[in-house]
C-alpha positions in Angstrom: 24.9 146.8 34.6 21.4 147.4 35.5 20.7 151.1 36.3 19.2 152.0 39.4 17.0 155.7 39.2 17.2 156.9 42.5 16.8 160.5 41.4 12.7 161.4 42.4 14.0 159.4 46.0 16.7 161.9 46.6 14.9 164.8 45.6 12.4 164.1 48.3 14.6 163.7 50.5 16.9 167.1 49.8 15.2 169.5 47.8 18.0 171.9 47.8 20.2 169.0 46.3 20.0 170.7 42.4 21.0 173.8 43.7 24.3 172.7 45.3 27.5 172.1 43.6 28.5 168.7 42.3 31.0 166.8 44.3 32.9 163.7 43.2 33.2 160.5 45.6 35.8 160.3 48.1 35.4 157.5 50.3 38.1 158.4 52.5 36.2 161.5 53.3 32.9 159.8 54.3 34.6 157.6 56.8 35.9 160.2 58.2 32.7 162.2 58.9 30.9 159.2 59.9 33.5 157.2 62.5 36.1 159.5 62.9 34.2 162.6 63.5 30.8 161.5 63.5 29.3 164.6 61.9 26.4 162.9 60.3 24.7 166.0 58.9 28.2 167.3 57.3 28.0 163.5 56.2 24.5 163.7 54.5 25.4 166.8 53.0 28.6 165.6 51.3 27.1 162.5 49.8 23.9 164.8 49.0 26.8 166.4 46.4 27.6 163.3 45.7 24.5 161.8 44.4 23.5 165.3 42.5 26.7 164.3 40.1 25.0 162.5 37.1 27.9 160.4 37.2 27.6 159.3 40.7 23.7 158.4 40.9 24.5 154.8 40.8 27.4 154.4 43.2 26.3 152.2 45.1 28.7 152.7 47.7 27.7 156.4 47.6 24.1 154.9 48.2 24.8 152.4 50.8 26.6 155.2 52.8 23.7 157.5 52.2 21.2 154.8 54.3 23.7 154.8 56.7 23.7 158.5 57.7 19.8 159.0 57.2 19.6 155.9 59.7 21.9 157.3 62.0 20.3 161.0 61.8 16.5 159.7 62.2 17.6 157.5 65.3 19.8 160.2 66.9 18.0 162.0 69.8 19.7 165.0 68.8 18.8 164.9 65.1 15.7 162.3 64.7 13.4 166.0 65.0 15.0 167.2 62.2 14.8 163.7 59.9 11.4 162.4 60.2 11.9 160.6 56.5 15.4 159.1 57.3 13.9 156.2 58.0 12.1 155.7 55.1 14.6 157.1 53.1 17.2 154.6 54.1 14.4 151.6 53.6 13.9 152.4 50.2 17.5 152.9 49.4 18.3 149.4 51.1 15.4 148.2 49.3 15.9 149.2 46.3 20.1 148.6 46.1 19.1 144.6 48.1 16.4 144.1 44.5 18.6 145.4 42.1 22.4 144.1 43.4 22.8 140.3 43.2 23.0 138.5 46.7 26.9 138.6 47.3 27.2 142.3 46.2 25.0 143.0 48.1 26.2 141.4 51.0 29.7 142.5 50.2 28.0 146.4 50.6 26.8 145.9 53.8 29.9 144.1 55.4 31.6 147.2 54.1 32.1 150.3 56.1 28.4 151.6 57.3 26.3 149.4 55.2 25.2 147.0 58.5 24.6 149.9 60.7 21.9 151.3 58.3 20.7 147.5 58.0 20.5 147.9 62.1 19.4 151.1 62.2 16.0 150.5 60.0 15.3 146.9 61.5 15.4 148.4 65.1 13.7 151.6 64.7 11.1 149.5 62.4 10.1 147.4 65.0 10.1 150.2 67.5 7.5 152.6 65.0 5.7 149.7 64.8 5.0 149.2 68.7 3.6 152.8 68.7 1.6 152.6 65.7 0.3 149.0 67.5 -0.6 150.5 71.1 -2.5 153.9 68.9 -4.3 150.9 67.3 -3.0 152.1 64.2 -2.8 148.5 62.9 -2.0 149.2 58.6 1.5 151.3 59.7 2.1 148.7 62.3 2.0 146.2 60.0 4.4 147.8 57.3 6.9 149.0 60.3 6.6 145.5 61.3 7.1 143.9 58.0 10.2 146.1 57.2 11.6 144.8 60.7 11.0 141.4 60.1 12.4 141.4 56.7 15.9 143.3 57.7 15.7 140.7 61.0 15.7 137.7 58.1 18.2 139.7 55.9 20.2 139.8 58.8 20.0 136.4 60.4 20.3 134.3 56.5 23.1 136.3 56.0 25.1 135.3 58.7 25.0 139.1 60.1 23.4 138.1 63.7 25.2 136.0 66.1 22.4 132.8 66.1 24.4 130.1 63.6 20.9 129.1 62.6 20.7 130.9 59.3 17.0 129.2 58.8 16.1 131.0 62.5 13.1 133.5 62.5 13.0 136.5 64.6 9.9 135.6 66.3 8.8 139.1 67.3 8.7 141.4 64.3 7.1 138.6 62.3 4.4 137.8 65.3 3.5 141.5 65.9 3.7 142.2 61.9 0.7 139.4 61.8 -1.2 140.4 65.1 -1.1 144.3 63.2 -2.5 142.6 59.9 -4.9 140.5 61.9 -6.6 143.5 63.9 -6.7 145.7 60.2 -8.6 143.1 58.7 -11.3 143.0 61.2 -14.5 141.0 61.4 -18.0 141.6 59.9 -20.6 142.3 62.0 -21.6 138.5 62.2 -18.1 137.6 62.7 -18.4 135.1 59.9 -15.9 136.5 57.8 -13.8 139.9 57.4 -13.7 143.6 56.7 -10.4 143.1 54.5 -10.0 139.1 53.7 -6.5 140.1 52.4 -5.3 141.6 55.2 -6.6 138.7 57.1 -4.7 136.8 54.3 -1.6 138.2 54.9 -1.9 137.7 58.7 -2.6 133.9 58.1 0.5 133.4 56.2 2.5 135.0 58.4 1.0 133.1 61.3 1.0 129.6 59.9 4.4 130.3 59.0 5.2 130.3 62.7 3.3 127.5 63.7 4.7 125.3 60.8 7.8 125.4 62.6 6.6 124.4 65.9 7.2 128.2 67.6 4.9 128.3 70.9 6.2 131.4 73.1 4.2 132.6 75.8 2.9 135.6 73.6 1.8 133.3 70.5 -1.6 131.6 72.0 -3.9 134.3 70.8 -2.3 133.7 67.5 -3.3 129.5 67.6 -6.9 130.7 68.0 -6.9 133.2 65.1 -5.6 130.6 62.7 -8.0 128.1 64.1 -11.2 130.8 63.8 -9.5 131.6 60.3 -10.2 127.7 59.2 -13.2 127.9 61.1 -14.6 130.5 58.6 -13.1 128.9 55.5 -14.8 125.5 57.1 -11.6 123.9 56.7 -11.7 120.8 58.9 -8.6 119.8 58.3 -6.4 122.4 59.1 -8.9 123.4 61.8 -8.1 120.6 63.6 -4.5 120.3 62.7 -3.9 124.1 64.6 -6.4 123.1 67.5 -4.2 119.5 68.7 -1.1 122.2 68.2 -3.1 125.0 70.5 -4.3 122.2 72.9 -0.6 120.9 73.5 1.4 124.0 73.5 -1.2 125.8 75.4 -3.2 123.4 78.0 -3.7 126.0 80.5 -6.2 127.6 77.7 -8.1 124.6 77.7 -11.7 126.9 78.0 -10.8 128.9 74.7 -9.6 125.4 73.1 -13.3 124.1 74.2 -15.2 127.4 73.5 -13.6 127.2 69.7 -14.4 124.0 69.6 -17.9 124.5 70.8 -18.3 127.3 68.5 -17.3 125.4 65.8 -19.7 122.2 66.5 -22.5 124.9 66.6 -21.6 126.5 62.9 -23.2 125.7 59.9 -26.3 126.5 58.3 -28.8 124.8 60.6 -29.4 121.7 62.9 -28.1 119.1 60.7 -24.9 120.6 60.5 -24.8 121.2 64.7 -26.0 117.5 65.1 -23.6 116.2 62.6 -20.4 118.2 63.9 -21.6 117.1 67.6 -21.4 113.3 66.6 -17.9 113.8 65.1 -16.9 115.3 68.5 -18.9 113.2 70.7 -17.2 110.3 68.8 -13.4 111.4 69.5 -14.7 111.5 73.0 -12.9 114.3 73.4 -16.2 117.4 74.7 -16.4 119.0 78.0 -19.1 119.0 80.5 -19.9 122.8 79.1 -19.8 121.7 75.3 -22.2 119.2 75.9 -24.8 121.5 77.6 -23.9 124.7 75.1 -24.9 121.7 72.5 -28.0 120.6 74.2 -29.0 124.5 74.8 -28.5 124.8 70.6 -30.5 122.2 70.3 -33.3 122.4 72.2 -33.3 126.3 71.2 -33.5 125.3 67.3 -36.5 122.7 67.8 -38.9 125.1 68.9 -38.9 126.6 65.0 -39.1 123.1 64.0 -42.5 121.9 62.3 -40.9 118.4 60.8 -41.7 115.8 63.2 -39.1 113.4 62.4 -36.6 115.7 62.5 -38.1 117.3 65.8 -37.8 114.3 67.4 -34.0 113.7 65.6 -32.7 116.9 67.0 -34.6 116.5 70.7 -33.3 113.2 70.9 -29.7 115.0 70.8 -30.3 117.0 72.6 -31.3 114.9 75.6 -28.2 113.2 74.6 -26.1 115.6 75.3 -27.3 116.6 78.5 -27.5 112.9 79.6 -23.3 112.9 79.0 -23.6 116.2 80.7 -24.7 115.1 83.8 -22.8 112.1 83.7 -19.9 114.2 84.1 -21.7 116.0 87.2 -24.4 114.2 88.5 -25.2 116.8 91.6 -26.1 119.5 88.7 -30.1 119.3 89.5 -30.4 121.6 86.3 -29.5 119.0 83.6 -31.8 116.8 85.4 -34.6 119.1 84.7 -33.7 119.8 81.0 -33.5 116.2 80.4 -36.8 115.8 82.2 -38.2 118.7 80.1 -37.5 117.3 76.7 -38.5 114.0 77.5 -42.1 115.4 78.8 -41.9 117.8 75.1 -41.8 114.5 73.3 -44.8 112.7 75.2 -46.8 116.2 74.9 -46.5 116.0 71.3 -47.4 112.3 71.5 -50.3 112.9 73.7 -51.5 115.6 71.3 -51.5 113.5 68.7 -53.2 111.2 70.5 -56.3 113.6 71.0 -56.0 114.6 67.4 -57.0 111.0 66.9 -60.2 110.9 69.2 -63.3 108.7 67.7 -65.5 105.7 66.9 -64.1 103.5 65.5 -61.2 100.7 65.2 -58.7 102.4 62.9 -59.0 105.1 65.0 -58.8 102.9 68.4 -55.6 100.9 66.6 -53.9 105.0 66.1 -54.3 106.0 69.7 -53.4 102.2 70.8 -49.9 102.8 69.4 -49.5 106.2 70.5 -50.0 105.4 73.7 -47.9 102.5 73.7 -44.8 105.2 72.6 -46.3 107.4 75.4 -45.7 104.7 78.6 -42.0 104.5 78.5 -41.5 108.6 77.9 -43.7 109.1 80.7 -41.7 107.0 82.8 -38.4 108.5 81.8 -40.0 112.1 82.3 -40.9 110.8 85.6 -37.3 109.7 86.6 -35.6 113.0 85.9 -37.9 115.1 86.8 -37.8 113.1 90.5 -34.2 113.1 90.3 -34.1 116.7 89.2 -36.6 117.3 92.8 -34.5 115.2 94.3 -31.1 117.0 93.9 -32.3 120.4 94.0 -34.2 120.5 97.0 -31.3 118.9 99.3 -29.4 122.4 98.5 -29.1 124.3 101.4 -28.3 126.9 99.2 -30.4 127.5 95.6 -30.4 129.8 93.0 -33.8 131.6 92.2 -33.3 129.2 88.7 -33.0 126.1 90.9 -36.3 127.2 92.9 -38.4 127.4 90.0 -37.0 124.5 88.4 -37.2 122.3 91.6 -41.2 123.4 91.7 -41.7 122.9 87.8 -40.5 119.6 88.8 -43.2 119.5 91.2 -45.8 120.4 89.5 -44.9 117.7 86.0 -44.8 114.5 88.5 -48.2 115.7 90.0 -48.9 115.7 85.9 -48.0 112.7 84.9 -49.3 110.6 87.5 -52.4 112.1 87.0 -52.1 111.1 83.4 -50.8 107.6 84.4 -53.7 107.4 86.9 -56.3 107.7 84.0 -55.4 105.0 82.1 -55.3 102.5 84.6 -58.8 103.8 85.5 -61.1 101.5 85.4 -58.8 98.2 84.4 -56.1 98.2 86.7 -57.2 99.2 90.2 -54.0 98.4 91.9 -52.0 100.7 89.6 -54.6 103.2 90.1 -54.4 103.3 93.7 -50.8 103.6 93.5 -51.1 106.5 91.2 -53.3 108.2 92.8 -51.2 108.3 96.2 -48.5 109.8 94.1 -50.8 112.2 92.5 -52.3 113.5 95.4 -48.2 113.3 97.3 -47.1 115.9 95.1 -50.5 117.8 94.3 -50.5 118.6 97.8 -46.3 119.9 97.9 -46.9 123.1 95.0 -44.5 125.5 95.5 -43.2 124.0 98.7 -39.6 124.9 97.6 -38.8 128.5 98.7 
């Protein structure tokens, strides 16, 4: 028989254990004491005698019953005061009598006499530590209060101790709070690209996933969805990251703006424009973004070409950009403000055109042939400038209503059509006197309306 050393765990527990006399077993007599007449201290002291005997230090029913009193004593108003270790000292007897006893002996122990109560005892009071560690943010002692629960909850229910017939069941709480605990101890960097204490975060992930696996959705369990997505997030796991989001989105569809800000977040990851552009084509293709994803990505966008000097890909990533706030404004056409941006990144693109354009000033027909096709590039961005920029007038000054953002918008708007005409205007100067004149009434239309929107 293997030999279990319990002797540094009792002497912890009873330090005046050496000094008392050694007693031999009676079982009679501990039943007694504990149901009969439920002195629980007389209890503890009898099997202390008990387990001083050198002869007695395995009995494991001697040890099972000595659990069961330290539970009952640290979960007794009356006595807990006095046994702030029974707890733990009945944990590790459990634990140690469950890993050295095979399965049915040790089952046969617990059906016995006290052995379930003890079982009870820690499972409960476990789970009840743990909610007090939790709420003093004291996540590492949550997590082991909430651990012990959870594995006397699955000790119980496998073993055909709780009343469920599913011996495969989990029970959900211990095991959820045991992984919010180990969650919130792992913490984020200050980036919030990865974590303080990845194994931790580890831990949290395996105890979550666990949960989600088996198709467990409570009411309580959507924050968890988004920690495993973010988890797969940081790990750049695609796969599982969208294997947890189509769970989140259908368990949990009145969270649909944390679905779509993960996802957003996600789309916007990486290591620079290529990878926001290429994660925004894999959404746009499912078909699947939001009126707010699409403008977050054109924001990105349209934020990240400024640092740009490439001119391909400067026109690669505005051209995304205007993308998606074209769907955005699909989606809500009486939004003046996408109008604009559109309207705004267009006119970028036929600034750097027209700059280009000047850079090629001179005598000379290679030079002629250069600005010939620039401007030829230039006609139709004008044109598009000139339709959402009117459209973005257009909508914004019919509200009764605007925001100080709108106003200034609405006379930037304004201000670009009186622009571009005058730019159109020039180049039929000369050649084209019909176009001019038709120009030049537009010019001078909204020359003359500068800051008309108050």
């Amino acid at each position: 028989m293997k030999r279990i050393v319990f002797s540094l765990l009792l002497l912890s527990s009873v330090p005046a254990v050496f000094a008392q006399k050694a007693a031999k077993w009676d079982k009679d007599k501990i039943t007694k004491l504990y149901f009969t007449d439920k002195k629980y201290a007389e209890a503890k002291e009898y099997l202390d005698q008990v387990l001083a005997n050198p002869k007695e230090q395995d009995n494991k029913d001697a040890l099972t019953w000595k659990a069961a009193v330290e539970a009952q004593l640290a979960t007794d108003s009356a006595t807990k005061a006095g046994n702030p270790d029974g707890l733990k000292t009945a944990n590790d007897i459990l634990t140690q009598l469950q890993q050295n006893t095979d399965t049915a002996q040790f089952n046969k122990l617990m059906r016995e006499d006290a052995g379930i109560n003890a079982v009870s005892g820690i499972y409960a009071n476990s789970f009840n530590t743990g909610k007090d560690q939790f709420q003093k943010s004291d996540w590492e002692n949550a997590y082991n209060s909430f651990k012990t629960s959870a594995h006397w909850s699955n000790y119980i229910i496998k073993n055909g101790f709780s009343q469920n017939p599913d011996k495969n069941a989990i029970d959900t709480f211990p095991v959820l709070y045991a992984g919010y605990a180990a969650h919130n101890a792992a913490g984020t960097d200050s980036a919030g690209a990865g974590y303080k204490n990845p194994a931790m975060e580890d831990s949290a992930m395996a105890i979550f996933t666990q949960l989600a696996d088996r198709q467990i959705h409570i009411p309580e369990m959507a924050a968890m969805y988004q920690y495993i997505i973010q988890y797969y997030q940081i790990k750049k796991d695609n796969a599982n990251v969208n294997k947890y989001m189509t769970l989140a989105k259908q368990y949990y569809p009145d969270k649909s703006d944390l679905w779509s800000a993960l996802e957003t977040q996600e789309m916007l990851s990486g290591n620079g424009v290529d990878d926001i552009i290429r994660n925004y084509k894999d959404k746009q293709a499912a078909g699947s973004l939001t009126e707010e994803q699409y403008v977050q990505i054109g924001q990105s966008l349209a934020g990240a070409e400024k640092s740009l000097k490439d001119t391909a890909k400067l026109s690669e990533v505005n051209s995304n950009a205007i993308d998606a706030y074209e769907k955005a404004f699909a989606l809500n056409p009486n939004n003046g403000l996408y109008a604009y941006n559109i309207a705004v990144l267009n006119y970028g693109e036929f600034n750097r055109l027209d700059d280009q354009y000047y850079a090629n000033r001179g005598e000379g027909a290679a030079l002629k042939a250069k600005r010939d096709a620039i401007e030829k590039q230039e006609n139709p961005l004008a044109d598009t400038s000139i339709y959402w920029f009117d459209k973005a007038y257009t909508i914004l000054s019919a509200k009764t209503s605007r925001e100080q953002q709108e106003t200034v918008c609405g006379n930037n708007s304004i201000k670009s059509l009186a622009s571009l005409y005058q730019w159109k205007m020039s180049k039929a100067q000369g050649h084209d006197p019909q176009a001019f004149s038709k120009y030049e009434a537009l010019y001078n239309k909204y020359a003359g309306m500068f800051d008309s929107l108050k």
